[in-house]
C-alpha beads as a LAMMPS data file, in Angstrom:
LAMMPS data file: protein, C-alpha beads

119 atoms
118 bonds

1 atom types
1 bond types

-500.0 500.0 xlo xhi
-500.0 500.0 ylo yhi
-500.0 500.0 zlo zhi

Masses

1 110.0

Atoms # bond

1 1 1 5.950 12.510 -6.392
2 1 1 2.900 13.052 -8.805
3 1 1 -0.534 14.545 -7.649
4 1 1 -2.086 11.211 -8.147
5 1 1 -0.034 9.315 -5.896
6 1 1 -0.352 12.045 -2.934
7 1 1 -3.742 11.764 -3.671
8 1 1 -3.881 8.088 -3.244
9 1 1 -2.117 8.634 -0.599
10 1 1 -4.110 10.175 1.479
11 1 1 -7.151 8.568 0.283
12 1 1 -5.669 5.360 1.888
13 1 1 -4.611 6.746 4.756
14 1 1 -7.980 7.793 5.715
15 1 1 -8.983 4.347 5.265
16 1 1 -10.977 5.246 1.452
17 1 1 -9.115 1.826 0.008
18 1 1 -11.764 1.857 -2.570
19 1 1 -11.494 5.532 -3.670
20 1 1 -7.320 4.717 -3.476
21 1 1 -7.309 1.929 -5.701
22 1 1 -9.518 3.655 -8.243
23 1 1 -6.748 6.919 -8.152
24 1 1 -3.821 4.724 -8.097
25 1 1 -5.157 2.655 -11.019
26 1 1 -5.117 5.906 -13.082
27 1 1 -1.367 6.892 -12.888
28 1 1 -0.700 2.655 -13.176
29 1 1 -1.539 2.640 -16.429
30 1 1 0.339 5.406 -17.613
31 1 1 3.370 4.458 -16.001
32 1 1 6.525 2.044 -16.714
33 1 1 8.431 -0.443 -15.018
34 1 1 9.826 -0.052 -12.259
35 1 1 7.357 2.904 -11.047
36 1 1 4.436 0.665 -12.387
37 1 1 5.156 -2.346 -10.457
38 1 1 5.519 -0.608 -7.200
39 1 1 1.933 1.736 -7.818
40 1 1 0.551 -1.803 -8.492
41 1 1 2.005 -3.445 -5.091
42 1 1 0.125 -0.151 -3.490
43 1 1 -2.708 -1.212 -4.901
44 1 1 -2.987 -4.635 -4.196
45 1 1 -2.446 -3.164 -0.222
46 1 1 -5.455 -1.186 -1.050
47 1 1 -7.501 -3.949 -2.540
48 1 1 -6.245 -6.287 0.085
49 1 1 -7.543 -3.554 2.937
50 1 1 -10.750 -3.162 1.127
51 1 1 -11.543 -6.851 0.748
52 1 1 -10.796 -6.732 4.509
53 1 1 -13.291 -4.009 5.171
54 1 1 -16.000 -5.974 3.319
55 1 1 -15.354 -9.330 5.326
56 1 1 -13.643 -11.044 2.564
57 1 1 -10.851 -12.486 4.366
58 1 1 -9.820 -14.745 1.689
59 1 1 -9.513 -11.873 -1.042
60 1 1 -7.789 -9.851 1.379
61 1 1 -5.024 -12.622 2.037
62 1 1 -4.788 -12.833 -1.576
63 1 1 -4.300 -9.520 -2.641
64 1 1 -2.177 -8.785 0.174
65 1 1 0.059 -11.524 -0.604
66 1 1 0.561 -9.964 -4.009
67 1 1 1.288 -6.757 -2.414
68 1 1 3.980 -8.436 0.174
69 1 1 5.750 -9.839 -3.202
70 1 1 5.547 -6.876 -5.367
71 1 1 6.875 -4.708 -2.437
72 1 1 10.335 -6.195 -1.717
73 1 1 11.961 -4.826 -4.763
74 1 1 11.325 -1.387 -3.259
75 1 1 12.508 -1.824 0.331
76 1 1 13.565 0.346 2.290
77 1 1 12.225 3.361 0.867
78 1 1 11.014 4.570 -2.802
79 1 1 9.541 7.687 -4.476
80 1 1 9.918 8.998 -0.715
81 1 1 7.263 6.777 0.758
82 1 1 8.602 4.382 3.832
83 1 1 8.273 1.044 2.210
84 1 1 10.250 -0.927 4.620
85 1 1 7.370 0.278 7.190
86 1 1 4.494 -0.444 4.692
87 1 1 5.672 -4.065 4.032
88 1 1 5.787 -4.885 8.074
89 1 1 2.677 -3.118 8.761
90 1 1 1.250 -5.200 5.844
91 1 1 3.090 -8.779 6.864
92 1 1 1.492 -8.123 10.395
93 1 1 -2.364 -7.503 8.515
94 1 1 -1.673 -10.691 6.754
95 1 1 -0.777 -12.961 10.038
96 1 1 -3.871 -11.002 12.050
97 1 1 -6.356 -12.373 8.621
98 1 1 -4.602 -15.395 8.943
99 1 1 -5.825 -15.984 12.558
100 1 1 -9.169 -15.071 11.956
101 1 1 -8.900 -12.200 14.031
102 1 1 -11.110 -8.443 13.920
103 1 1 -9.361 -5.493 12.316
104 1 1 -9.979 -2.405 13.723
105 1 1 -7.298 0.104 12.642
106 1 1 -5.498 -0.212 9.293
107 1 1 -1.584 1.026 8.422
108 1 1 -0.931 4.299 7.000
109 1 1 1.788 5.008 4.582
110 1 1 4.408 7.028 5.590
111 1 1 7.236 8.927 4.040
112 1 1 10.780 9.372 4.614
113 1 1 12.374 12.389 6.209
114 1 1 13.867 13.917 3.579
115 1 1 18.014 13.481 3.385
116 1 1 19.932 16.651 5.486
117 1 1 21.619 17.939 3.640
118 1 1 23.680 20.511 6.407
119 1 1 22.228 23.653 5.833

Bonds

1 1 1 2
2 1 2 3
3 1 3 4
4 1 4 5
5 1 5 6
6 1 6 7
7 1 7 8
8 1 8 9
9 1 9 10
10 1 10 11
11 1 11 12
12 1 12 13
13 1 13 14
14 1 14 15
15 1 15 16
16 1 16 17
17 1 17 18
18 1 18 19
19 1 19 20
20 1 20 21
21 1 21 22
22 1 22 23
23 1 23 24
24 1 24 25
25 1 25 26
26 1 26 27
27 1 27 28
28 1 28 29
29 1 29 30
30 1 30 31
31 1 31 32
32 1 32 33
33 1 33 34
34 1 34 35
35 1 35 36
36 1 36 37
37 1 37 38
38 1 38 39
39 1 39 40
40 1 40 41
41 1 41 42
42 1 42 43
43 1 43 44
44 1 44 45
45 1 45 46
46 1 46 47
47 1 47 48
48 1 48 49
49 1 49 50
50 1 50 51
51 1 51 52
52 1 52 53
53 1 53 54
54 1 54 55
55 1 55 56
56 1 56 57
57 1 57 58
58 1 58 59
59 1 59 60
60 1 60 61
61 1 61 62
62 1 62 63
63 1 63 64
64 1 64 65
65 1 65 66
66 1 66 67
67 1 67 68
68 1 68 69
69 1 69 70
70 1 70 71
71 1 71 72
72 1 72 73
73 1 73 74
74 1 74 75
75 1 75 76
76 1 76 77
77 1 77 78
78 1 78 79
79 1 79 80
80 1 80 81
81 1 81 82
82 1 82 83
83 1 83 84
84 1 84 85
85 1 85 86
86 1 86 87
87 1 87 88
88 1 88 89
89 1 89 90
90 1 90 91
91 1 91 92
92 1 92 93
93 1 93 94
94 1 94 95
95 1 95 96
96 1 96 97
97 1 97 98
98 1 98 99
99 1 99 100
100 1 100 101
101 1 101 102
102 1 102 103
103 1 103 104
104 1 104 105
105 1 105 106
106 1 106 107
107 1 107 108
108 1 108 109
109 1 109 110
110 1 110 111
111 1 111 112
112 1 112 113
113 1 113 114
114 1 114 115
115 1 115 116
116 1 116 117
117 1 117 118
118 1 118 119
């Protein structure tokens, strides 16, 4: 995993979805499919989370929809990051914007545990 997307990262998991998207945007346009496509489902979360943060419920539902469809390619896991977590955590934003209700705590990302390998 690059610098940019650990950076990114943890910009988004301290709830800077701004500050994420603009990082995230970076390595997206430098990158190919299928890395590209997934950076750009990340952002749309982002976007989506910052929308939310704003009050703009209906360009949060919108760029989190985008986000829901761009993620599925990329469940369970990719480029170590738990993506099968991310798109439920997400799904469940999406039904709580839906219903009009507050937000007070957004998803992290998380990564997978690493494979054992028996040592």
């Amino acid at each position: 995993m690059d610098e940019r997307l650990r950076q990114g990262i943890r910009l988004f998991n301290d709830g800077e979805f701004f500050a994420c998207h603009e990082v995230l945007e970076e390595a997206w346009m430098q990158e190919q499919d299928p890395r590209r496509l997934f950076l750009q489902a990340i952002i749309h979360v982002a976007v989506g989370f910052y929308h939310c943060q704003r009050g703009n419920s209906p360009g949060a539902a919108g760029q989190i929809g985008k986000a829901v469809r761009k993620l599925i390619p990329y469940l369970p896991a990719y480029d170590s990051i738990d993506t099968k977590l991310l798109y439920a955590d997400v799904l469940a934003i999406a039904a709580k914007i839906d219903a009009g209700s507050p937000l007070s705590e957004y998803p992290r990302i998380h990564f997978v545990a690493p494979p054992d390998d028996g040592a």
